[in-house]
Biopython code that builds the backbone (N, CA, C, O; Angstrom):
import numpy as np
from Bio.PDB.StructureBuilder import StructureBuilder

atoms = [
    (1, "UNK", "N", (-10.629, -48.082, -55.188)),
    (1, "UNK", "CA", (-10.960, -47.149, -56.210)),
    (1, "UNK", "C", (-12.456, -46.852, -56.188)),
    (1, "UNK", "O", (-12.797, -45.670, -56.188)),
    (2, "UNK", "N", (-13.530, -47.968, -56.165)),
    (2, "UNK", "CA", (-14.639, -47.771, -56.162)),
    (2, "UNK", "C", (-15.008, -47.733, -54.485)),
    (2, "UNK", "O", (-14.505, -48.497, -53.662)),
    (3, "UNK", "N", (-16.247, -46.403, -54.108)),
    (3, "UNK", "CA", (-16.412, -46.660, -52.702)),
    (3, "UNK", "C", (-17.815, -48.135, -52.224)),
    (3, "UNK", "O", (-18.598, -48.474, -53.111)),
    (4, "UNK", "N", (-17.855, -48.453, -51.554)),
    (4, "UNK", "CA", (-19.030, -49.379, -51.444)),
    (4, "UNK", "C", (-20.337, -48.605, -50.879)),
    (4, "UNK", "O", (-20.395, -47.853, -49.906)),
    (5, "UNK", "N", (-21.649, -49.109, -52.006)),
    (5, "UNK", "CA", (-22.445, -48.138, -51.744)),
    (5, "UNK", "C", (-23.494, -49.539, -51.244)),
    (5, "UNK", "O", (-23.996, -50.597, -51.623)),
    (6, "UNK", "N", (-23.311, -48.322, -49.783)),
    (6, "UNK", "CA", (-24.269, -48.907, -49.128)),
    (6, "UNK", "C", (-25.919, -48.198, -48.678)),
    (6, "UNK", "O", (-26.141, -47.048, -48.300)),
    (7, "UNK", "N", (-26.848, -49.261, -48.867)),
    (7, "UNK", "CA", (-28.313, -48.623, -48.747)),
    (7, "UNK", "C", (-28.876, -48.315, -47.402)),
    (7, "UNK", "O", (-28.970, -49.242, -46.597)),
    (8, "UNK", "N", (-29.394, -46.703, -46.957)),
    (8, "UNK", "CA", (-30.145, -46.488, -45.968)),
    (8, "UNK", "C", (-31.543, -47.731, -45.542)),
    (8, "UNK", "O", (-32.715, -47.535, -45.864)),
    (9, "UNK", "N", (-31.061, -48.939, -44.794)),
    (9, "UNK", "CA", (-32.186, -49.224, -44.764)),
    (9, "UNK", "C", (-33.271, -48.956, -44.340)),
    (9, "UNK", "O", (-34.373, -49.105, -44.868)),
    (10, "UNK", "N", (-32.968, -48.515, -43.286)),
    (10, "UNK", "CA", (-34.404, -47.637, -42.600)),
    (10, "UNK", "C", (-35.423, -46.297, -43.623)),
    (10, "UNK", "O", (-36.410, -45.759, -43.119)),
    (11, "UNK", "N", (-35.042, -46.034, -44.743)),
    (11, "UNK", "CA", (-35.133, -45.265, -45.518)),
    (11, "UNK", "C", (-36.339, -46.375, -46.769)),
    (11, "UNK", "O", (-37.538, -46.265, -47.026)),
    (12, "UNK", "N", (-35.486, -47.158, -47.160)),
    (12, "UNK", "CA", (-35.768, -48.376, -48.148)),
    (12, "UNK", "C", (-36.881, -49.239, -47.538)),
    (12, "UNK", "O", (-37.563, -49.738, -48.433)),
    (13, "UNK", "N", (-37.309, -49.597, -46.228)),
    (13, "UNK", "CA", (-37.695, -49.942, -45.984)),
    (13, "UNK", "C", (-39.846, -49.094, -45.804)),
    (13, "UNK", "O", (-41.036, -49.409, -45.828)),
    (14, "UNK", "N", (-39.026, -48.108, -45.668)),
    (14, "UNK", "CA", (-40.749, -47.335, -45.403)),
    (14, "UNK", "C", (-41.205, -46.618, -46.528)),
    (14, "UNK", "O", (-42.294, -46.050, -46.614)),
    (15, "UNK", "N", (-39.831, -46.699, -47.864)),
    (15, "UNK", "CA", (-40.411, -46.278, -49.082)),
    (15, "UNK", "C", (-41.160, -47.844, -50.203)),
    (15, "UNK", "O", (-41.950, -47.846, -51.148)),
    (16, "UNK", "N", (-40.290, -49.168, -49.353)),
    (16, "UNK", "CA", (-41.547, -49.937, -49.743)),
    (16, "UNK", "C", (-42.344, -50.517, -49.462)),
    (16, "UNK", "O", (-42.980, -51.392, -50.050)),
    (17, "UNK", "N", (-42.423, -50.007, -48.321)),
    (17, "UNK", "CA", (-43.637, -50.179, -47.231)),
    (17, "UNK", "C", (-44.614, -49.614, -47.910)),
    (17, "UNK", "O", (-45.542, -50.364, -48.214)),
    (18, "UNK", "N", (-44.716, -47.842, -48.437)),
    (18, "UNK", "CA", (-45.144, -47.023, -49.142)),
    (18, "UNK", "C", (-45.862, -47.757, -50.278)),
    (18, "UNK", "O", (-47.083, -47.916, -50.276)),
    (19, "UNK", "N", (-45.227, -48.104, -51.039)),
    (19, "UNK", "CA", (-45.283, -48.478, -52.525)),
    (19, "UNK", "C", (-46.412, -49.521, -52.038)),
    (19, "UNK", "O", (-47.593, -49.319, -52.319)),
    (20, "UNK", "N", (-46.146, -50.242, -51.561)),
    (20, "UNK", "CA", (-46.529, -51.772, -51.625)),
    (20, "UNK", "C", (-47.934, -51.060, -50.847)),
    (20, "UNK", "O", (-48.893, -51.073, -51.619)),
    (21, "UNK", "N", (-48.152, -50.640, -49.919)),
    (21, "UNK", "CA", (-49.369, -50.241, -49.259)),
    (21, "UNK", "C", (-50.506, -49.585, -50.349)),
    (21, "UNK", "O", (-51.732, -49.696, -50.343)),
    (22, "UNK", "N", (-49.458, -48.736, -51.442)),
    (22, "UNK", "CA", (-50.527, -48.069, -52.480)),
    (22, "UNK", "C", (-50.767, -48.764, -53.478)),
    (22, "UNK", "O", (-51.418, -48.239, -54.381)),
    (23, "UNK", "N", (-50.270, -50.295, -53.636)),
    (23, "UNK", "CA", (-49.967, -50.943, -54.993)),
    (23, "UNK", "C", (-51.469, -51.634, -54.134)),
    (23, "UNK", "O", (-52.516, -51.465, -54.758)),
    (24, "UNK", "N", (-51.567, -52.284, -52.942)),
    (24, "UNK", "CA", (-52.511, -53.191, -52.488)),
    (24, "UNK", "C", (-53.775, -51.937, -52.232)),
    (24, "UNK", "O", (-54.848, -52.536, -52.303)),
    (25, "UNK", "N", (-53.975, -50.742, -52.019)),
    (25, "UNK", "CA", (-55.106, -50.064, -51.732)),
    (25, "UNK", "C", (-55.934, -49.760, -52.844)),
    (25, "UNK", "O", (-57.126, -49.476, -52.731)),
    (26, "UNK", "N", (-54.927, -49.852, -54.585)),
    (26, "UNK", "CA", (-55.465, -50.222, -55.521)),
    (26, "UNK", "C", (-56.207, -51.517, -56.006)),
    (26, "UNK", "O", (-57.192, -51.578, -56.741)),
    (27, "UNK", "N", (-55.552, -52.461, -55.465)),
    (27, "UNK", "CA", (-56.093, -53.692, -55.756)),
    (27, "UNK", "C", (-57.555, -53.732, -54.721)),
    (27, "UNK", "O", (-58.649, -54.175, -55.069)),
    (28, "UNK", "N", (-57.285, -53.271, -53.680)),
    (28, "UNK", "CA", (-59.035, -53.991, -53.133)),
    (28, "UNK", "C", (-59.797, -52.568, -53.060)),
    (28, "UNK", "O", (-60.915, -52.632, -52.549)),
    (29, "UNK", "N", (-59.465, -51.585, -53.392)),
    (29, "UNK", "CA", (-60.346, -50.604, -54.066)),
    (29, "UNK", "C", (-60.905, -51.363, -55.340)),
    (29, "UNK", "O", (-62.066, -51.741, -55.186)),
    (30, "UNK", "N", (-60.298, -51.686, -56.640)),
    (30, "UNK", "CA", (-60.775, -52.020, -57.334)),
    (30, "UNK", "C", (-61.974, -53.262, -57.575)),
    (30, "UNK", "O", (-63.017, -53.346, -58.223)),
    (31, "UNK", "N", (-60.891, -54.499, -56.318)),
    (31, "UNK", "CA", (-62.065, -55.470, -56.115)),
    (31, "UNK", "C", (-63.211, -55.040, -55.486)),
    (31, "UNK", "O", (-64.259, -55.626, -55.759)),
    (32, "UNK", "N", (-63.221, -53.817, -54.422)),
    (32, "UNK", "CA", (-64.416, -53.981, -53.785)),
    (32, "UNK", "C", (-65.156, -53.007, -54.936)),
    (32, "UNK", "O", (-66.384, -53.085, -54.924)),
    (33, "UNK", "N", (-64.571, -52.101, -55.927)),
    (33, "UNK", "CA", (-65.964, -51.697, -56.297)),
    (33, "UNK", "C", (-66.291, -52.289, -57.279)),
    (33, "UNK", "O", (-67.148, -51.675, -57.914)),
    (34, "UNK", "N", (-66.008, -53.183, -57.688)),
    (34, "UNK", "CA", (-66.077, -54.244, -58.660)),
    (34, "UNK", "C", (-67.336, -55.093, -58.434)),
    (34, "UNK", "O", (-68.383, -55.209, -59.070)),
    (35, "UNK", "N", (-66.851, -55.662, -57.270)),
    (35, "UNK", "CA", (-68.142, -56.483, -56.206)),
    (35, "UNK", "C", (-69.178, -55.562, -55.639)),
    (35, "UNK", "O", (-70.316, -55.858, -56.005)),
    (36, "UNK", "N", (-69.086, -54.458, -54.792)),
    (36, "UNK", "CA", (-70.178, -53.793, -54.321)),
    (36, "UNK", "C", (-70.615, -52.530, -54.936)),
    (36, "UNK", "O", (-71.718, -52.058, -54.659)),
    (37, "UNK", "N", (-69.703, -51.886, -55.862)),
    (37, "UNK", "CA", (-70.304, -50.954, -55.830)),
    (37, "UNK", "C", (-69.791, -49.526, -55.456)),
    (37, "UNK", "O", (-68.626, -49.361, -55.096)),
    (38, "UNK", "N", (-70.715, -48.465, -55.551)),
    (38, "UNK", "CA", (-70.127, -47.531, -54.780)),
    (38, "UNK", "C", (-69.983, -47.603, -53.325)),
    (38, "UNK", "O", (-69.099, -47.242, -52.548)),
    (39, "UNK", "N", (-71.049, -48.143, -53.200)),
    (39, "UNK", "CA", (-70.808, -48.521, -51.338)),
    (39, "UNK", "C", (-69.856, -48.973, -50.951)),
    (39, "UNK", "O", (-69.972, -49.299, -49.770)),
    (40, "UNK", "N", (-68.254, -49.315, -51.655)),
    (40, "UNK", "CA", (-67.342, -49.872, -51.171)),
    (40, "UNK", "C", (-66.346, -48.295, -50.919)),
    (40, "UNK", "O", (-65.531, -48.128, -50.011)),
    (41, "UNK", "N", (-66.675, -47.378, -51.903)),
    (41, "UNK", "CA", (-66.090, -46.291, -51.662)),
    (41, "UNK", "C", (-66.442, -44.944, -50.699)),
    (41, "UNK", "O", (-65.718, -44.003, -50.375)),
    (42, "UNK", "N", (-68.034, -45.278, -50.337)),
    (42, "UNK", "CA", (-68.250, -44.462, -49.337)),
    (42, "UNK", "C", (-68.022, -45.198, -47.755)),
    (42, "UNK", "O", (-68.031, -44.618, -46.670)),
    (43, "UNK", "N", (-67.849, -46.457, -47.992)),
    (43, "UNK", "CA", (-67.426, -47.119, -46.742)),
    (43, "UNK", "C", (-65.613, -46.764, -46.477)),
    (43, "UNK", "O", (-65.223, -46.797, -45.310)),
    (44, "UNK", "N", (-64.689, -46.469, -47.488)),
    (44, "UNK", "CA", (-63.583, -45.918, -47.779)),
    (44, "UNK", "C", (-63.408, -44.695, -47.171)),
    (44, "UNK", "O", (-62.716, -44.282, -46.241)),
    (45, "UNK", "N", (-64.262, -44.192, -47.980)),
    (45, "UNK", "CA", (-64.664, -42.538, -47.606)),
    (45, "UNK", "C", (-64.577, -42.297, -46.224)),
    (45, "UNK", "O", (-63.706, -41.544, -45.789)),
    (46, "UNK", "N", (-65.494, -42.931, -45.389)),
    (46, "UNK", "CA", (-65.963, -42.824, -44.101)),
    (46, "UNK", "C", (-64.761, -43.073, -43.173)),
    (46, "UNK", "O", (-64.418, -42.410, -42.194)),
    (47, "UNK", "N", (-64.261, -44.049, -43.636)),
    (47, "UNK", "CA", (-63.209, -44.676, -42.906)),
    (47, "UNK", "C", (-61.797, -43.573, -43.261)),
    (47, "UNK", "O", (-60.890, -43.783, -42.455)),
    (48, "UNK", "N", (-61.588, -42.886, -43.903)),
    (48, "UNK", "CA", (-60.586, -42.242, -44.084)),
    (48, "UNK", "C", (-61.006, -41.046, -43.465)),
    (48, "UNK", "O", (-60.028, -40.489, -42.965)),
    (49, "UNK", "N", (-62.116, -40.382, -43.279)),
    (49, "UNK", "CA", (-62.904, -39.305, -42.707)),
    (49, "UNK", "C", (-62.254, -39.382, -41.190)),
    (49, "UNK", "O", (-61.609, -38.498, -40.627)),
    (50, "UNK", "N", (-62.589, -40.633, -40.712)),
    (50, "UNK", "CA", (-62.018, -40.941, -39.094)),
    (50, "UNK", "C", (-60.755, -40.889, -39.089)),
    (50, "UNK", "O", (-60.359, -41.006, -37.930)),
    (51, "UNK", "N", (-59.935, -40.772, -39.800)),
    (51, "UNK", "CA", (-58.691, -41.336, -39.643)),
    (51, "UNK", "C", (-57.996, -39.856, -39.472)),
    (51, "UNK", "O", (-57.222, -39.756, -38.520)),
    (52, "UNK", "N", (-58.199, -38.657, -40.327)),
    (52, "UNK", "CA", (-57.925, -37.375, -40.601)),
    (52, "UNK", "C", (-58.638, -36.413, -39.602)),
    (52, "UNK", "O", (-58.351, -35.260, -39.279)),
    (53, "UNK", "N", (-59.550, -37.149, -39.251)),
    (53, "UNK", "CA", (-60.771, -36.089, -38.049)),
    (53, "UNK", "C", (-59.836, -35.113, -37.119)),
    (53, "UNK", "O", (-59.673, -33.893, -37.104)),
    (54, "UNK", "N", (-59.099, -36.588, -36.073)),
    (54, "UNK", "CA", (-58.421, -36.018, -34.885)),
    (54, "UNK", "C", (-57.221, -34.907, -35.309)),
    (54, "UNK", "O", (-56.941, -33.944, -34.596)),
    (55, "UNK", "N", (-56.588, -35.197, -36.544)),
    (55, "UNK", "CA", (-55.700, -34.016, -36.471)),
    (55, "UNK", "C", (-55.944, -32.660, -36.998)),
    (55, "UNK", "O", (-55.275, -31.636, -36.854)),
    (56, "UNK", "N", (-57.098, -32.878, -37.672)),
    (56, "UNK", "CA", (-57.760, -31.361, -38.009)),
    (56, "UNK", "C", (-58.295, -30.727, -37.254)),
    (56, "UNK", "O", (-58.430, -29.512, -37.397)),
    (57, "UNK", "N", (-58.861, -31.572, -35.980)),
    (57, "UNK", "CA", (-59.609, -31.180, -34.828)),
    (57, "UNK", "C", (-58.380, -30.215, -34.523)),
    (57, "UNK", "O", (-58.556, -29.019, -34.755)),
    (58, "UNK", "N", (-57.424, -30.541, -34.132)),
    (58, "UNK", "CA", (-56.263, -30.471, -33.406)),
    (58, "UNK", "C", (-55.555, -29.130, -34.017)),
    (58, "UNK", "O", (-55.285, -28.151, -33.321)),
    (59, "UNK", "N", (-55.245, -29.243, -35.681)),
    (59, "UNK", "CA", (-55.555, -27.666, -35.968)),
    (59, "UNK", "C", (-56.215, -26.977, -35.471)),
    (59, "UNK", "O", (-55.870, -26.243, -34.546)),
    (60, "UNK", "N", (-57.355, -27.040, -35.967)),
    (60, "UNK", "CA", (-58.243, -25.954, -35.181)),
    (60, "UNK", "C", (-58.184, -25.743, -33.965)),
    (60, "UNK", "O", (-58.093, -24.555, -33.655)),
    (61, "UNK", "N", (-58.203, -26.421, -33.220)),
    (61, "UNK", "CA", (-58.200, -25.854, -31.770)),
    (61, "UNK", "C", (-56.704, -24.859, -31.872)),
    (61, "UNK", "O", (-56.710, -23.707, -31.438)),
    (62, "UNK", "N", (-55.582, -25.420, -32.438)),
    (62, "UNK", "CA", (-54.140, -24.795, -31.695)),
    (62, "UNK", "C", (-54.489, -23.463, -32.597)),
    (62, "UNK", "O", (-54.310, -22.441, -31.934)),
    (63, "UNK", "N", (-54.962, -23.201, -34.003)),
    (63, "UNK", "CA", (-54.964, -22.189, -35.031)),
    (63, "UNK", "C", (-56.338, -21.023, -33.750)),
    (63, "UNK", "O", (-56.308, -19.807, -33.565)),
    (64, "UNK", "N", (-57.075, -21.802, -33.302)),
    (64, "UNK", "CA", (-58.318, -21.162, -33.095)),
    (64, "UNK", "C", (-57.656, -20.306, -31.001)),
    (64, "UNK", "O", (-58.155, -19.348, -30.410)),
    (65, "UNK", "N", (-56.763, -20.989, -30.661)),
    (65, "UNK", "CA", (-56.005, -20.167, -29.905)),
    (65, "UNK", "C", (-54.980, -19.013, -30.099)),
    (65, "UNK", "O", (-54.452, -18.324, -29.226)),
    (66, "UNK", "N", (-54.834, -18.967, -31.345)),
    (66, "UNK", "CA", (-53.410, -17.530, -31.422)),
    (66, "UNK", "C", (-54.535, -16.255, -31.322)),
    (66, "UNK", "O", (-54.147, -15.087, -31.330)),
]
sb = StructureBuilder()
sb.init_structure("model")
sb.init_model(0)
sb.init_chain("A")
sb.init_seg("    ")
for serial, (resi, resn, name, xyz) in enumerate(atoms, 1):
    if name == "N":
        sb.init_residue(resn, " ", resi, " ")
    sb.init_atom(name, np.array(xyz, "f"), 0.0, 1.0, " ", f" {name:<3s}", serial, name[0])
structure = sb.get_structure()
């Protein structure tokens, strides 16, 4: 009568992968600016700057060919 509900794990798994990655980027955001300062967020900053670089590069070039 009832069907058995079963969970996508591959699904469940990278939504709390997700969670848990943003639950901990709060926590040592907070410790580090707690402890250093703003300098913990422009060291953030910087580091997320690199991380986004290559695929915007990568726009542009494919946008800057049509």
């Amino acid at each position: 009568m009832h069907k058995k509900l079963l969970a996508n794990q591959r699904k469940l798994r990278l939504r709390l992968t997700l969670v848990t990655r943003f639950f901990m980027g709060g926590l040592v955001g907070a410790v580090g600016f707690k402890t250093l300062g703003h300098v913990s967020t422009v060291a953030l900053a910087a580091l997320l700057l690199t991380l986004v670089l290559r695929p915007i590069l990568q726009d542009v070039r494919a946008h800057a060919l049509l």
